[in-house]
Backbone as CSV, one residue per row, in Angstrom:
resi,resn,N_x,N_y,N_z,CA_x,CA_y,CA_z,C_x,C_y,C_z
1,UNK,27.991,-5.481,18.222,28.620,-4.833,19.368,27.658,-4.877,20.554
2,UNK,28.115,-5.343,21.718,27.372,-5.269,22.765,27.317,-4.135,23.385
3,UNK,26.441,-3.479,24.077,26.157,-1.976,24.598,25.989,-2.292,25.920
4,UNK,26.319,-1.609,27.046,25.578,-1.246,28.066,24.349,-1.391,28.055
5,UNK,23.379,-1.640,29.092,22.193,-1.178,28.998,21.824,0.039,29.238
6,UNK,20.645,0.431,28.987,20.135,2.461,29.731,20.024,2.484,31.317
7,UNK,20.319,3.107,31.425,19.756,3.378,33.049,18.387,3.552,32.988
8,UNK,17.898,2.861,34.048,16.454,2.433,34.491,16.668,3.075,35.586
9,UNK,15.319,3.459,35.775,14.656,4.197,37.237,15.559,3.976,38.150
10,UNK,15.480,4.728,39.491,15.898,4.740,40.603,15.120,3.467,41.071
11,UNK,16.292,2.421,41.822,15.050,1.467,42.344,15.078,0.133,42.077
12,UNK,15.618,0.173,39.861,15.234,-0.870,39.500,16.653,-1.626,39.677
13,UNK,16.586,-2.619,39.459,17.666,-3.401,38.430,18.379,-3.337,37.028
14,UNK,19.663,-2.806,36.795,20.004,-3.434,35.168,19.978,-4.693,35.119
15,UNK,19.662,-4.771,33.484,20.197,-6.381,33.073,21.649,-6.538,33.245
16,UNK,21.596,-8.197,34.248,22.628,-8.069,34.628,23.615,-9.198,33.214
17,UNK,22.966,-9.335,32.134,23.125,-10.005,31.071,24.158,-9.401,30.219
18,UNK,23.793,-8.249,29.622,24.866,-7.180,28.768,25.965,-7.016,29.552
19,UNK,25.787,-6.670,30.971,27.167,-6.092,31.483,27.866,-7.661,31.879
20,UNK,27.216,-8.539,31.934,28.341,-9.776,32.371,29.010,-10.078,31.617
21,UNK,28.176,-9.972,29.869,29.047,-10.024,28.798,30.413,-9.346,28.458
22,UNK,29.783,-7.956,28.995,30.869,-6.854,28.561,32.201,-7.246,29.386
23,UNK,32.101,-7.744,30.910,32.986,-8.075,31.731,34.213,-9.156,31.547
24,UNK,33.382,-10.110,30.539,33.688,-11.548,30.206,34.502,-11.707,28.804
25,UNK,34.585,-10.817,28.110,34.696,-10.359,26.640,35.972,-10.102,26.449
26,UNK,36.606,-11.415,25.939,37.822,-11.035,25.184,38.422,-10.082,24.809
27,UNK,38.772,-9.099,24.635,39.588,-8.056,23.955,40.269,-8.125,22.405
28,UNK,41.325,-9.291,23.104,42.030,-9.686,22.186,41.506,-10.440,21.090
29,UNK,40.524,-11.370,21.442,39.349,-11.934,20.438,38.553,-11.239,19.799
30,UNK,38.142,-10.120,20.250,37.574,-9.379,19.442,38.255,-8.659,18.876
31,UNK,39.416,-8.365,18.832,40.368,-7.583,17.725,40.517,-8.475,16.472
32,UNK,41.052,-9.946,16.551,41.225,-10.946,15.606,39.998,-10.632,15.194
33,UNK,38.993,-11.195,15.310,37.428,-11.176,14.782,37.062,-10.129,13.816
34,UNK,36.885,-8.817,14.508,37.391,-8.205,13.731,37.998,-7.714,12.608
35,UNK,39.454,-8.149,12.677,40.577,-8.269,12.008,39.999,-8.694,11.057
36,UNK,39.826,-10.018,11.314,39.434,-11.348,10.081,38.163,-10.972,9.289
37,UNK,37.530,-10.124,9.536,35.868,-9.662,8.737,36.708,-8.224,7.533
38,UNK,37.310,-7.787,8.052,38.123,-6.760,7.430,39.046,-7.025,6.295
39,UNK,39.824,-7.613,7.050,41.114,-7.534,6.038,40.694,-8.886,5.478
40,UNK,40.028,-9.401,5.014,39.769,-10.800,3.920,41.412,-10.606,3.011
41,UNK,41.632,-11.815,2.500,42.584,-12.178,1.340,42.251,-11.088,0.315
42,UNK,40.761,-11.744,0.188,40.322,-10.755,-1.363,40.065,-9.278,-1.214
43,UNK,39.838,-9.020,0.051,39.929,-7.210,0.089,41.195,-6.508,-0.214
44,UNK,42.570,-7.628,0.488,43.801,-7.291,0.475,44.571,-7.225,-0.946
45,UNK,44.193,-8.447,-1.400,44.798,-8.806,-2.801,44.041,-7.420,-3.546
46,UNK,42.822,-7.040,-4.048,42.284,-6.097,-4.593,42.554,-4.665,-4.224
47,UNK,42.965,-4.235,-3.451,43.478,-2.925,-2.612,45.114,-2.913,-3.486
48,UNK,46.055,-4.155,-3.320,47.275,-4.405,-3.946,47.018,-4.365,-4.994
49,UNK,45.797,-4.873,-5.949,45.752,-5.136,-7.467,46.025,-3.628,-8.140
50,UNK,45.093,-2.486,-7.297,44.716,-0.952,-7.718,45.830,-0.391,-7.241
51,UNK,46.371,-0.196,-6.264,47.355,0.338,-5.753,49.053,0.375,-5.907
52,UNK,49.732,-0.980,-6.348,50.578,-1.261,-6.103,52.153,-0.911,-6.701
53,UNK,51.438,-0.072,-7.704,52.325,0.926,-9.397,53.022,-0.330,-9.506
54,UNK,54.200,-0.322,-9.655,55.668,-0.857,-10.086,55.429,-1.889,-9.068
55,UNK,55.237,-2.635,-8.297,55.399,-3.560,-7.091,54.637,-4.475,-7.486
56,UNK,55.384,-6.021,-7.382,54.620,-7.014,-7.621,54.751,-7.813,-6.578
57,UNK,54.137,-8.977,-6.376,54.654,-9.799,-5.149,54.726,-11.281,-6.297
58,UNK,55.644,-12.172,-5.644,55.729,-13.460,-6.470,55.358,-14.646,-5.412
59,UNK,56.277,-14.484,-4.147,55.556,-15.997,-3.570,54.751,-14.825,-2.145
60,UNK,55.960,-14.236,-1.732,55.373,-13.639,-0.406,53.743,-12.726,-0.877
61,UNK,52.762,-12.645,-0.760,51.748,-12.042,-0.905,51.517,-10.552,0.042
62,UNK,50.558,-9.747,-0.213,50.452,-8.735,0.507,49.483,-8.831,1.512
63,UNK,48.649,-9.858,1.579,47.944,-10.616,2.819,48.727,-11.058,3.659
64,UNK,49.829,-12.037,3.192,50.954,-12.951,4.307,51.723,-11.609,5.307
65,UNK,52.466,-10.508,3.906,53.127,-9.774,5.061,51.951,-9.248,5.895
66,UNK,51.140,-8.378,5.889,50.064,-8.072,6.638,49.940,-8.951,7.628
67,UNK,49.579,-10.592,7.566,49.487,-11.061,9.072,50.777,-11.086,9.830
68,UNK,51.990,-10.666,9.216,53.312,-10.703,9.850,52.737,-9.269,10.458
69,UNK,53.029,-8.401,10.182,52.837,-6.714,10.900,51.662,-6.944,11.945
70,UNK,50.742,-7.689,11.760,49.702,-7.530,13.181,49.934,-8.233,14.022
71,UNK,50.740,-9.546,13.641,51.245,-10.361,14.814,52.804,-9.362,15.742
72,UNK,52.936,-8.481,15.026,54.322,-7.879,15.627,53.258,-6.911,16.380
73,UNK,52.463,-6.170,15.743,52.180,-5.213,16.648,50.879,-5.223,17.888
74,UNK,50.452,-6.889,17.893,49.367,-7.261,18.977,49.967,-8.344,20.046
75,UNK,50.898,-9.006,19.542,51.640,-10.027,20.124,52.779,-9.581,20.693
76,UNK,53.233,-9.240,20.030,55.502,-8.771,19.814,55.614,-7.432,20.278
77,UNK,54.297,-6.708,20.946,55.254,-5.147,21.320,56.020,-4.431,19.772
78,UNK,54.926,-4.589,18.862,55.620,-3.617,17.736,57.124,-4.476,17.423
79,UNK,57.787,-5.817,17.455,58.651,-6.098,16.962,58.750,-7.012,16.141
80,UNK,59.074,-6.225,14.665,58.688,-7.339,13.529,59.863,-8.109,13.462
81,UNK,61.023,-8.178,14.412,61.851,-10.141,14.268,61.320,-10.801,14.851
82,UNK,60.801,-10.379,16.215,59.835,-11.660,17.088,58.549,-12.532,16.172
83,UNK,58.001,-11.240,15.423,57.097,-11.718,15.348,57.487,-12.951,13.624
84,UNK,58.059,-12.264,12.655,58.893,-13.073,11.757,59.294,-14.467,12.140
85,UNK,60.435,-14.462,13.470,60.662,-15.945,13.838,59.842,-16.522,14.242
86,UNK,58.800,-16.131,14.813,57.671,-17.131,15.600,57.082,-17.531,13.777
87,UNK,56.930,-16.763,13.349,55.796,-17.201,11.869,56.624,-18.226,11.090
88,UNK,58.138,-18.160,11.230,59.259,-19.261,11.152,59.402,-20.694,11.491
89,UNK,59.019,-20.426,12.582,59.148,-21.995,13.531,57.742,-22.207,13.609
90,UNK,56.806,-21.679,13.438,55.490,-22.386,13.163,55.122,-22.876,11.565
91,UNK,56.158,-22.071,10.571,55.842,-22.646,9.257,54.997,-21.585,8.499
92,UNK,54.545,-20.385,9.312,53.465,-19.864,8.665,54.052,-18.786,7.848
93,UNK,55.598,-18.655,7.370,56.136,-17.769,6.422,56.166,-18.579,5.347
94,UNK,56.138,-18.345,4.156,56.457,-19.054,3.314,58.184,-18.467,2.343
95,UNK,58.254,-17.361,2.854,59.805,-17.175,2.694,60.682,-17.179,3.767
96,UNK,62.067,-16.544,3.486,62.797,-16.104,4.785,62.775,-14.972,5.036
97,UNK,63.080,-14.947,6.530,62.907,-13.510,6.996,62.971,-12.040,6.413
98,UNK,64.011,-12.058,5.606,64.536,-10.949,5.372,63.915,-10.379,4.292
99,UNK,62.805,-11.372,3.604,62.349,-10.982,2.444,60.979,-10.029,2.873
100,UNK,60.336,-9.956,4.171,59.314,-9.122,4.628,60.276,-7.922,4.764
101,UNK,61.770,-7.998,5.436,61.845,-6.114,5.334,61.846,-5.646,3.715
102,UNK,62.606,-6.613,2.625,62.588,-5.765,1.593,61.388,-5.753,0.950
103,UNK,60.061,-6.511,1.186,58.575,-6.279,0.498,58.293,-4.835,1.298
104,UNK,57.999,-5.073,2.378,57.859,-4.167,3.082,58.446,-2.517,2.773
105,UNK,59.812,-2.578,2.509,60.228,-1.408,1.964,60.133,-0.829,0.436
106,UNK,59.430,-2.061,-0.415,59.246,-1.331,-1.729,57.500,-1.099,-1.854
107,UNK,56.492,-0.930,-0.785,55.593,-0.948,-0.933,55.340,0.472,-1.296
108,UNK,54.569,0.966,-2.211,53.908,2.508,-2.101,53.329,2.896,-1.147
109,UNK,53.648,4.250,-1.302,52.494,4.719,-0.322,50.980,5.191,-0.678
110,UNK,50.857,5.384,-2.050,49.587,5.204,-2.146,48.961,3.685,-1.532
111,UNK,49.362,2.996,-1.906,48.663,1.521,-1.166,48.602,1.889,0.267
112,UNK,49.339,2.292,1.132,49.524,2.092,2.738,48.196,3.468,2.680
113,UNK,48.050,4.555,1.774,46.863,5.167,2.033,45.270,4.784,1.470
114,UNK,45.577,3.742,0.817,44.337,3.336,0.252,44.046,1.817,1.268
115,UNK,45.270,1.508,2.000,44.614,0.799,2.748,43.531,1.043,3.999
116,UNK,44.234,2.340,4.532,43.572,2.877,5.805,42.287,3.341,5.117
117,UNK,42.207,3.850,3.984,40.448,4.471,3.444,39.778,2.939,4.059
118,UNK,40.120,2.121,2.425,39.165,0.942,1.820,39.066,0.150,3.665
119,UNK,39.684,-0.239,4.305,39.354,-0.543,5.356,38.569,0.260,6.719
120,UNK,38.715,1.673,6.508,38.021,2.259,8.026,36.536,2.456,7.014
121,UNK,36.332,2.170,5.431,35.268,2.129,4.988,34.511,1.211,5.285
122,UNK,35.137,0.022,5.653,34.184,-1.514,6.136,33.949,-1.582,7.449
123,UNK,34.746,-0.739,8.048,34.546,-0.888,9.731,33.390,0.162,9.648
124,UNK,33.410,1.247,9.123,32.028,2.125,10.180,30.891,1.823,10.126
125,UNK,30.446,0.907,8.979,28.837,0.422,8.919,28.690,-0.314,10.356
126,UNK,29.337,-0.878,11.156,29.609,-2.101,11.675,29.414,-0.880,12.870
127,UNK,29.562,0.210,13.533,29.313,1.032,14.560,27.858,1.135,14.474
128,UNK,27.105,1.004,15.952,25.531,1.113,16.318,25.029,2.272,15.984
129,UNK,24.127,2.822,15.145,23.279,3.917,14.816,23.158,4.531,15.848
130,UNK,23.801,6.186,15.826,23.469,7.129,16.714,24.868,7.179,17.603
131,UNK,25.398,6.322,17.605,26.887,6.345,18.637,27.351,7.444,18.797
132,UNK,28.026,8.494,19.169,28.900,9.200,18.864,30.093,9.700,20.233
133,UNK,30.770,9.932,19.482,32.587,9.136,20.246,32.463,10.873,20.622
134,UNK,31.923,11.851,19.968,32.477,13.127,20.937,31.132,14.073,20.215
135,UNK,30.456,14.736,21.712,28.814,15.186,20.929,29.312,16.894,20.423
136,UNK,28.736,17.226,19.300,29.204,18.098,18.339,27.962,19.071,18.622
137,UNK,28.680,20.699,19.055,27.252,21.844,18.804,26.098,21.608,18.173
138,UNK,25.309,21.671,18.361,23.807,21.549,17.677,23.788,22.567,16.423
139,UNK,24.665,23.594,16.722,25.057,24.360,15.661,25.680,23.738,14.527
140,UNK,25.976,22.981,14.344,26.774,21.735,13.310,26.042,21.196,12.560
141,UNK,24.924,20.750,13.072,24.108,19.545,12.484,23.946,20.200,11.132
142,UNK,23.963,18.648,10.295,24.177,18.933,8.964,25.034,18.923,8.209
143,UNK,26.172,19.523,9.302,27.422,19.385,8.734,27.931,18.084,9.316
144,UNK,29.508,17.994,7.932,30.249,16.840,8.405,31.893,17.090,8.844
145,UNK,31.756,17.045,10.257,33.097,18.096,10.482,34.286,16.908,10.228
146,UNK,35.253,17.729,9.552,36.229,16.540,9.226,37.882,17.393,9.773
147,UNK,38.262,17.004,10.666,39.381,17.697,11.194,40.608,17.390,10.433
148,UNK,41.538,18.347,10.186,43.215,18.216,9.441,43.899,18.145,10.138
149,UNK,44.786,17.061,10.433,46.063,17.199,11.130,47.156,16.519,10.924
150,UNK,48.170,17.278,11.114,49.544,16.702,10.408,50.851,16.201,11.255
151,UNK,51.427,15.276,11.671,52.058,14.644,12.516,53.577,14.092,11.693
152,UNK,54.196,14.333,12.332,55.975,14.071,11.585,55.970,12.597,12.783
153,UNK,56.658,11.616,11.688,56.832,10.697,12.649,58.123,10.988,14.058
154,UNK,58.576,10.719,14.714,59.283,11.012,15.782,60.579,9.991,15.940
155,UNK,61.209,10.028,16.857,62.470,9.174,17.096,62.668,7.769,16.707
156,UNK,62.547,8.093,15.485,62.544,6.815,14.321,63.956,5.931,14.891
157,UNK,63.853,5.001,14.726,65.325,3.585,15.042,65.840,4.208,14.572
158,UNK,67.512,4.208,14.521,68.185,4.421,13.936,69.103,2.931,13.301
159,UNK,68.129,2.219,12.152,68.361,1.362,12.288,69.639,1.601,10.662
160,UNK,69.421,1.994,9.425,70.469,2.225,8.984,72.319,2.823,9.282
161,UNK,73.011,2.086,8.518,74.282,1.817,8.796,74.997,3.437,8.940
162,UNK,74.231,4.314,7.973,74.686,6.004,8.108,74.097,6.857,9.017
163,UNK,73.201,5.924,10.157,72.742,7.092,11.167,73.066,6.187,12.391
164,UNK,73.840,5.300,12.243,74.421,4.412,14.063,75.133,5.140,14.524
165,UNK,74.848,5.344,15.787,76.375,6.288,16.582,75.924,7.677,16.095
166,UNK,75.296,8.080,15.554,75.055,9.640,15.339,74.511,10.078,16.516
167,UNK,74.578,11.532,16.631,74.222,12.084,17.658,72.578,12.710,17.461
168,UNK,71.532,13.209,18.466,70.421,13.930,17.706,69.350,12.865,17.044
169,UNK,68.004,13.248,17.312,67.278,12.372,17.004,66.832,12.282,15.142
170,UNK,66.182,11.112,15.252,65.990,10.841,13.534,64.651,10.906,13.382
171,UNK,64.226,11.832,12.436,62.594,11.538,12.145,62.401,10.536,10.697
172,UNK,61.206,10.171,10.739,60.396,9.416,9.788,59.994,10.391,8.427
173,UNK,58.542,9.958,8.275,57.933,10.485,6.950,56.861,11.395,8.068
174,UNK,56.306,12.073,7.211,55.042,12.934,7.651,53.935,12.355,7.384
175,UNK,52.932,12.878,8.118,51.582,12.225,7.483,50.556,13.140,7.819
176,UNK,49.445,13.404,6.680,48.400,14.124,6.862,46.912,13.403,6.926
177,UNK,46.729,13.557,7.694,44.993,12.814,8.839,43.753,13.664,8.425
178,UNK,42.895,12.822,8.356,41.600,13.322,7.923,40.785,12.800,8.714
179,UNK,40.036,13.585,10.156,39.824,12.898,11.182,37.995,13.287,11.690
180,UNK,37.473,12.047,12.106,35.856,12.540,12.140,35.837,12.679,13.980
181,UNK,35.932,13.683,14.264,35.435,13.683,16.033,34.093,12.826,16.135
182,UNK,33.302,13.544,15.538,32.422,12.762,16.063,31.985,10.986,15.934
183,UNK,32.895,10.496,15.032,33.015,8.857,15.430,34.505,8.685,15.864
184,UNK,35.508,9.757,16.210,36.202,9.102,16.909,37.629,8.008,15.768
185,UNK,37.399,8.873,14.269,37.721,7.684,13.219,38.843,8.385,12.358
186,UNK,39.985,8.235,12.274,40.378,8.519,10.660,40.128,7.835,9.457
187,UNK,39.752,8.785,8.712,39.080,8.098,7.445,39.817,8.241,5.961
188,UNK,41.024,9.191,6.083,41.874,9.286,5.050,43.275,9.639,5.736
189,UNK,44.235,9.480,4.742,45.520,9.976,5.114,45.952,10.250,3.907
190,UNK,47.223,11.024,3.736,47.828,11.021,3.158,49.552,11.290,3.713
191,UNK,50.686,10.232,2.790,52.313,10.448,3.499,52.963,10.589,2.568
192,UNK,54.256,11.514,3.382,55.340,11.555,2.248,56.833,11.648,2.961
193,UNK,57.406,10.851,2.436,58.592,10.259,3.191,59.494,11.282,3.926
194,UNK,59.205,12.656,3.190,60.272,13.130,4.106,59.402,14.226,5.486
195,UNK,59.846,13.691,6.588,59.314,14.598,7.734,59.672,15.948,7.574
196,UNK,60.129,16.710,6.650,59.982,17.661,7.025,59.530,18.628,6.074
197,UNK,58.654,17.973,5.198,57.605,18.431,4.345,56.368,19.054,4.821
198,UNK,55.679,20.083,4.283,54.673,20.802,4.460,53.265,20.155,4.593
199,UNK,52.447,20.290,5.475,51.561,19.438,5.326,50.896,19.686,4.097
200,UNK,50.712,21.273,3.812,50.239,21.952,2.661,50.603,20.970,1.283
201,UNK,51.999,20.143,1.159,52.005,19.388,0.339,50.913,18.206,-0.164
202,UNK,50.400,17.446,1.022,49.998,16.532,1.056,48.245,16.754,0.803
203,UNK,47.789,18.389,1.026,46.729,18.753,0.757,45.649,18.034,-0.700
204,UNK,46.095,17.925,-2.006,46.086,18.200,-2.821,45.795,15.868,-2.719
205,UNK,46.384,15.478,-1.946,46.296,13.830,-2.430,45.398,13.634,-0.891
206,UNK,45.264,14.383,0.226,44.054,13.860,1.245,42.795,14.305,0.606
207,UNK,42.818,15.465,0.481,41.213,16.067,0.038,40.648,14.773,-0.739
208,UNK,40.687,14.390,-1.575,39.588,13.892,-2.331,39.529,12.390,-1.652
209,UNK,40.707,12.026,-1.027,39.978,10.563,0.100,39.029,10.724,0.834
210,UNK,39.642,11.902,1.562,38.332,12.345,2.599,36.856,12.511,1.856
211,UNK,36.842,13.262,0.809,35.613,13.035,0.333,35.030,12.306,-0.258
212,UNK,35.537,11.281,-0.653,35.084,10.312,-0.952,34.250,9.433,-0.007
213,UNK,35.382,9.507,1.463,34.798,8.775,2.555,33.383,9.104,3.258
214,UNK,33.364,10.765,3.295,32.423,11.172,3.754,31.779,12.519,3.459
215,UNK,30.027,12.171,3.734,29.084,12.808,2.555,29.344,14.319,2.805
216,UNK,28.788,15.351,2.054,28.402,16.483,2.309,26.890,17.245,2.524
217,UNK,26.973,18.410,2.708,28.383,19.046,3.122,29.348,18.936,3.964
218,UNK,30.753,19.159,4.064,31.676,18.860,5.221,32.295,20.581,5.636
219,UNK,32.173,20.346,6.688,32.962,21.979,7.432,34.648,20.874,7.612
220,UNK,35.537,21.776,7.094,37.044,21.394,7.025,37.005,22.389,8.432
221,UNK,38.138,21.803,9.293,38.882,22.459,10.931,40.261,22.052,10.384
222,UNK,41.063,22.878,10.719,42.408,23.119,10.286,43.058,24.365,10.918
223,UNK,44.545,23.945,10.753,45.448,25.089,11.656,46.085,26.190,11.082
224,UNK,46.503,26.945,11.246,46.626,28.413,10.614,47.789,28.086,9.579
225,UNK,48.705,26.882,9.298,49.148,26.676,8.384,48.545,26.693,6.944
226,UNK,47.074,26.679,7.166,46.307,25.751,5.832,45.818,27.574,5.719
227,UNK,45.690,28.784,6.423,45.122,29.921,6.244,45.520,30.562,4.871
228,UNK,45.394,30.065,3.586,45.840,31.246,2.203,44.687,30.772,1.402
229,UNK,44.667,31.229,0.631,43.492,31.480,-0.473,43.498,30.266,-1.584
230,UNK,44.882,29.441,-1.832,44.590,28.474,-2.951,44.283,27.245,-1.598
231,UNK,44.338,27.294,-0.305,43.907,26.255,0.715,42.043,26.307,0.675
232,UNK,41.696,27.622,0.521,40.302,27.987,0.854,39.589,27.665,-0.002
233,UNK,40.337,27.571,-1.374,39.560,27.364,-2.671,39.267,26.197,-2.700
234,UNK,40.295,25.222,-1.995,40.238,23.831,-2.285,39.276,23.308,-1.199
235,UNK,39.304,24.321,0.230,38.046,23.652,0.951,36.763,24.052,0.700
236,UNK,36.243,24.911,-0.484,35.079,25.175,-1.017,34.575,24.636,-1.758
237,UNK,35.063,23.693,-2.117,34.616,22.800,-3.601,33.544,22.154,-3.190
238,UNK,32.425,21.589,-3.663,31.536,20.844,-3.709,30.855,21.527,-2.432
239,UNK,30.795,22.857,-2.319,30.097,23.595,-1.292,30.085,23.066,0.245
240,UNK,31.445,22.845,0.466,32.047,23.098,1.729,32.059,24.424,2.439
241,UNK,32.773,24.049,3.450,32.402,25.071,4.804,33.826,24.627,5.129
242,UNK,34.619,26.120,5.621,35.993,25.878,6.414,36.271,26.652,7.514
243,UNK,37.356,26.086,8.669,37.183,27.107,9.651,38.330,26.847,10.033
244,UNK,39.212,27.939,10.025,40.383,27.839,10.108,40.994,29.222,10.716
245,UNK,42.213,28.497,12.060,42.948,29.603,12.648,43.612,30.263,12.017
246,UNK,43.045,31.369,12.522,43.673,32.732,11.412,45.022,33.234,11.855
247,UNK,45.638,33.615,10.511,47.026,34.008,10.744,47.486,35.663,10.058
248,UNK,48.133,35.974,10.667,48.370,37.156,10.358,48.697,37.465,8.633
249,UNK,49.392,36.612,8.476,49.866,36.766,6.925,49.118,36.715,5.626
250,UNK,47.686,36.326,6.430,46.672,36.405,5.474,46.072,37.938,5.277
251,UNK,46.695,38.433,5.751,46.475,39.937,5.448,46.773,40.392,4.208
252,UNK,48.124,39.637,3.947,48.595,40.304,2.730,47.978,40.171,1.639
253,UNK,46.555,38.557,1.240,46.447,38.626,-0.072,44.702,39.637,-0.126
């Protein structure tokens, strides 16, 4: 990663070397680049090998759809027919179209959460020693603050035949985030198809990604949903630290 240089004295010159780079620097090339150090065949295939329960793939692979989904969502504006027919007329599908929505729809979701670990695990070595994306109380140090947050997907397509013409918006699945401020990173998730599930559900399958991902001790931040006593127990384990908006109803136990 190229850096800025430091600021030098009043007076001097920066190198005008780093910043011409930084000016000159692909974006989009460095996302592929990227991309391509990450997601290898064999990281992908092995993530699918552990993950995949009941799901097999026969010709389409779980690498191939994968370069279909990044070409939709870096190229195509998030649209996986554009990006399908282009992989069509260049040859680079090896099925027909229609066979990425139904891979696509029998995938687990443990896999789609063991992908985001096993991969934001290969990206953070790769961040410059000392970086940090948001500077944390001095009161902290030591700790590893790992933030909870839970997000319902939103005005999902209404692309099935029993919600066309309906009135009122459609939600997705839920998902629970396991998030490091200070690099700026999610490092676990956990989902469950129906949006209007408790995040409290999903408690019980993030915790131990997150810790896996990152060392202790960790101070858990969380919202007054997570405030009861079998939540507290679970953020004490392995001599954690939790801090969480308090709610009235915790009075009662």
């Amino acid at each position: 990663m190229v850096l800025p240089p430091p600021q030098k004295a009043k007076g001097t010159s920066q190198n005008p070397f780093s910043l011409g780079v930084l000016s000159r620097l692909p974006l989009a090339e460095s996302f592929h680049e990227l991309w391509g150090y990450l997601a290898t065949d064999d990281v992908l295939d092995d993530l699918f090998e552990r993950h995949r329960g009941r799901c097999y793939h026969d010709t389409l692979s779980f690498a191939e759809l994968l370069g279909v989904l990044v070409e939709a969502i870096t190229r195509f504006r998030g649209s996986g027919n554009r990006a399908i027919s282009s992989a069509l007329r260049s040859q680079q599908l090896s099925t027909q179209g229609r066979t990425v929505y139904d891979k696509l729809a029998r995938l687990p979701l443990p896999l789609a959460e063991a992908f985001l670990s096993g991969l934001t695990a290969r990206l953070r070595p790769l961040f410059p020693a000392g970086i940090c994306r948001n500077q944390l109380p001095t009161s902290l140090n030591g700790l590893s603050v790992v933030v909870l947050d839970g997000k319902t997907i939103k005005k999902a397509a209404k692309r099935l035949l029993c919600t066309r013409g309906r009135p009122g918006k459609l939600h997705g699945g839920k998902i629970l985030a396991a998030y490091l401020p200070a690099q700026g990173l999610v490092v676990a998730l956990a989902a469950d198809p129906d949006g209007e599930a408790n995040d409290i559900r999903l408690m019980p399958r993030v915790l131990p990604l997150a810790r896996e991902a990152v060392t202790g001790p960790r101070l858990w931040v969380a919202d007054s949903q997570f405030c009861d006593l079998d939540q507290t127990t679970r953020f004490t384990d392995e001599d954690d630290h939790f801090l969480l908006r308090f709610t009235a109803r915790f009075n009662r136990w």
